[in-house]
C-alpha positions in Angstrom: 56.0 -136.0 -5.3 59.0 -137.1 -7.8 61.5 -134.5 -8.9 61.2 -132.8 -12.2 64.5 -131.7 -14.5 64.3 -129.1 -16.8 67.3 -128.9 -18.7 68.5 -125.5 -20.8 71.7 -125.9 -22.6 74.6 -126.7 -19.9 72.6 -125.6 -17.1 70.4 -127.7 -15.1 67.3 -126.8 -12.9 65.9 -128.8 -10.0 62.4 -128.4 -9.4 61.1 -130.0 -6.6 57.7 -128.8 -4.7 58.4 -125.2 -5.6 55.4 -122.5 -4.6 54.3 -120.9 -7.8 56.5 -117.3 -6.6 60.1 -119.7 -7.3 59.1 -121.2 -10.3 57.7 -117.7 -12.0 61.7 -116.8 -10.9 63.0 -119.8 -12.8 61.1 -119.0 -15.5 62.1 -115.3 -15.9 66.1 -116.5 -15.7 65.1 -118.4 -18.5 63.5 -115.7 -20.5 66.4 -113.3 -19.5 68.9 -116.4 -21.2 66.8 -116.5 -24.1 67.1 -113.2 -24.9 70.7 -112.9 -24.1 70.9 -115.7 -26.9 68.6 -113.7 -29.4 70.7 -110.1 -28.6 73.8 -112.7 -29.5 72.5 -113.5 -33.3 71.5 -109.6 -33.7 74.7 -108.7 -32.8 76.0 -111.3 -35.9 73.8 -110.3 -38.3 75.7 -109.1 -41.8 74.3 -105.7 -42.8 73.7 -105.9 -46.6 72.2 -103.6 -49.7 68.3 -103.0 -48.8 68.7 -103.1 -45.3 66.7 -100.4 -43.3 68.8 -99.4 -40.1 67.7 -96.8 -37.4 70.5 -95.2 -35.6 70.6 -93.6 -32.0 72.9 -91.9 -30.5 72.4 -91.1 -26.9 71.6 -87.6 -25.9 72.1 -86.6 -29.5 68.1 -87.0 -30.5 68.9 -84.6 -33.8 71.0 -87.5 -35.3 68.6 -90.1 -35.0 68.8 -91.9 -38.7 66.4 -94.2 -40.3 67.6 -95.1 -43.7 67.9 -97.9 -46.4 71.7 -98.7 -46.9 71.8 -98.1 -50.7 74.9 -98.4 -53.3 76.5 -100.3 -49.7 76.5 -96.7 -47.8 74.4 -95.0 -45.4 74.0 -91.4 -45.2 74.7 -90.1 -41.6 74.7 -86.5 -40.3 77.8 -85.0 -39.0 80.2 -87.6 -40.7 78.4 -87.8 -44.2 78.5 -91.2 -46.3 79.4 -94.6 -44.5 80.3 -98.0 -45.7 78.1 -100.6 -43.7 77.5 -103.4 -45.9 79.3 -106.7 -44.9 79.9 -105.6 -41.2 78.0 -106.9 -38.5 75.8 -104.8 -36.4 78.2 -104.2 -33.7 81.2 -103.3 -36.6 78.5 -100.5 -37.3 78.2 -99.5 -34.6 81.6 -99.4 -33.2 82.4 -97.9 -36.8 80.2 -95.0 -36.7 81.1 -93.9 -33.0 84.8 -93.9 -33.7 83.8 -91.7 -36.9 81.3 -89.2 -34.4 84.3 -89.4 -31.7 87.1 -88.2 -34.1 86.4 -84.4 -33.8 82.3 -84.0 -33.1 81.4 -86.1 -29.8 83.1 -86.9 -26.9 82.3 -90.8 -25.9 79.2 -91.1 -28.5 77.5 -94.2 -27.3 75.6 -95.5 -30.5 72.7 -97.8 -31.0 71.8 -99.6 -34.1 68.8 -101.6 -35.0 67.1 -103.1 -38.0 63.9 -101.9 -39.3 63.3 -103.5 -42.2 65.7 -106.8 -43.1 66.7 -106.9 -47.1 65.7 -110.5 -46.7 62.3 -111.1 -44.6 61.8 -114.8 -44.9 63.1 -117.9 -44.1 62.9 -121.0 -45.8 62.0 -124.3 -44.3 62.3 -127.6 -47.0 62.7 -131.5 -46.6 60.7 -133.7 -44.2 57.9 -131.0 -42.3 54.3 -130.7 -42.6 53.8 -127.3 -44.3 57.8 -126.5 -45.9 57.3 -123.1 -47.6 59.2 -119.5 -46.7 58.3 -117.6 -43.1 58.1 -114.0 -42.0 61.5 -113.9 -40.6 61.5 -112.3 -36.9 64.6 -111.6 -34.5 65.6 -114.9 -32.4 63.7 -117.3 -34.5 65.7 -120.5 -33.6 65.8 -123.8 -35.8 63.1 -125.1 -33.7 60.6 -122.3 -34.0 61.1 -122.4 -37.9 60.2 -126.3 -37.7 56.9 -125.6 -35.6 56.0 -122.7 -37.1 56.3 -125.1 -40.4 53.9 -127.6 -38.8 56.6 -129.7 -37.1 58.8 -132.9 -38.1 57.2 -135.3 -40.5 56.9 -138.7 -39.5 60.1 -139.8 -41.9 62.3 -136.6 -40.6 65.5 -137.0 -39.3 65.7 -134.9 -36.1 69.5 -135.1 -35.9 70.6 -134.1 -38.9 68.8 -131.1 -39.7 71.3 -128.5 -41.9 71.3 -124.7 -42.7 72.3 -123.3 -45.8 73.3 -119.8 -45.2 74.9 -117.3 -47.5 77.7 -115.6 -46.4 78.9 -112.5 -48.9 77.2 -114.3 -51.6 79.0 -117.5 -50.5 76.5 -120.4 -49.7 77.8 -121.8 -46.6 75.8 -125.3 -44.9 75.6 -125.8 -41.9 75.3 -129.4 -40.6 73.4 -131.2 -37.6 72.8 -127.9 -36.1 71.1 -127.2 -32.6 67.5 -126.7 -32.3 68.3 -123.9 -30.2 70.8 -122.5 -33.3 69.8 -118.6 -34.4 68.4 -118.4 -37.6 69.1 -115.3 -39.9 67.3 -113.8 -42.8 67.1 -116.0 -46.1 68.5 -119.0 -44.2 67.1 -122.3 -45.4 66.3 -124.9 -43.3 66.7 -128.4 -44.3 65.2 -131.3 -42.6 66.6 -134.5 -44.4 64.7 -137.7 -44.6 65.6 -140.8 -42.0 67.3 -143.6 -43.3 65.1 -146.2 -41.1 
């Protein structure tokens, strides 16, 4: 029986004649990459007006938060108002346990997660079957945008395929990007027609 390769990022597998028990283990060291990968682009994600945050803070169940940041500020008990907008979720979070540690907890270990993005959608444009704007969902990647939007077109060029991202209201493109590239809330997805 040949060899097979499967090939994620740098890392290379060799599957030979495996029993079904080693490749259910290969597959769950992927899974456990993949969502390393997709904890990576929560971590990056820009908190911005309309966001809906919950906040945890272990063995402190009374401050548990959920709130819309509103006029760039959250209101949190214990240390009042706090300026979130433009940091990234781990900023936050680092932000709001040095706040709790100065003079309320000792060590606070803080959690913060999205409930509601400002921006829910995702656009996918150029040469795919069905281009329109997607229910965004945590670790999309570039290539589950262009399947969920039918898939390449028979005139699409695969290589070149471009974000255009905005960045504190700066529109920032991002070219020949990875399939395996995060996607973030209102990112558009461009898929730019082959030249042969």
């Amino acid at each position: 029986m040949s060899a097979c390769f499967l090939t994620f990022s740098r890392f290379s597998f060799k599957i030979k004649s495996m029993n079904n028990k080693n490749k259910y283990a290969v597959l769950l060291v992927l899974a456990m990459v993949l969502a390393l990968f997709s904890s990576a682009s929560a971590e990056d994600y820009v908190l911005g007006e309309g966001d809906v945050v919950k906040i945890t803070v272990y063995d402190n169940p009374d401050l548990t938060t959920i709130e819309r940041i509103s006029g760039g500020v959250l209101r949190f008990p214990l240390i009042g108002e706090v300026k979130l907008i433009g940091l990234t979720i781990s900023q936050a979070t680092k932000k709001i346990a040095d706040l709790l540690a100065d003079g309320y907890l000792i060590s606070p270990q803080v959690n913060i997660f999205i409930q509601d993005y400002r921006m829910s959608k995702i656009f996918v444009t150029g040469e795919v079957k069905k281009p329109d704007g997607y229910k965004f969902e945590l670790g999309t990647t570039v290539l589950r945008a262009i399947t969920t939007a039918g898939g390449f077109s028979d005139k699409a060029s695969t290589g070149r395929v471009k974000i255009i991202r905005k960045v504190n209201n700066v529109e920032k493109v991002l070219e020949k990007v990875k399939m395996d590239e995060p996607v973030l809330p209102g990112d558009v997805i461009v898929v730019p027609e082959s030249f042969f």
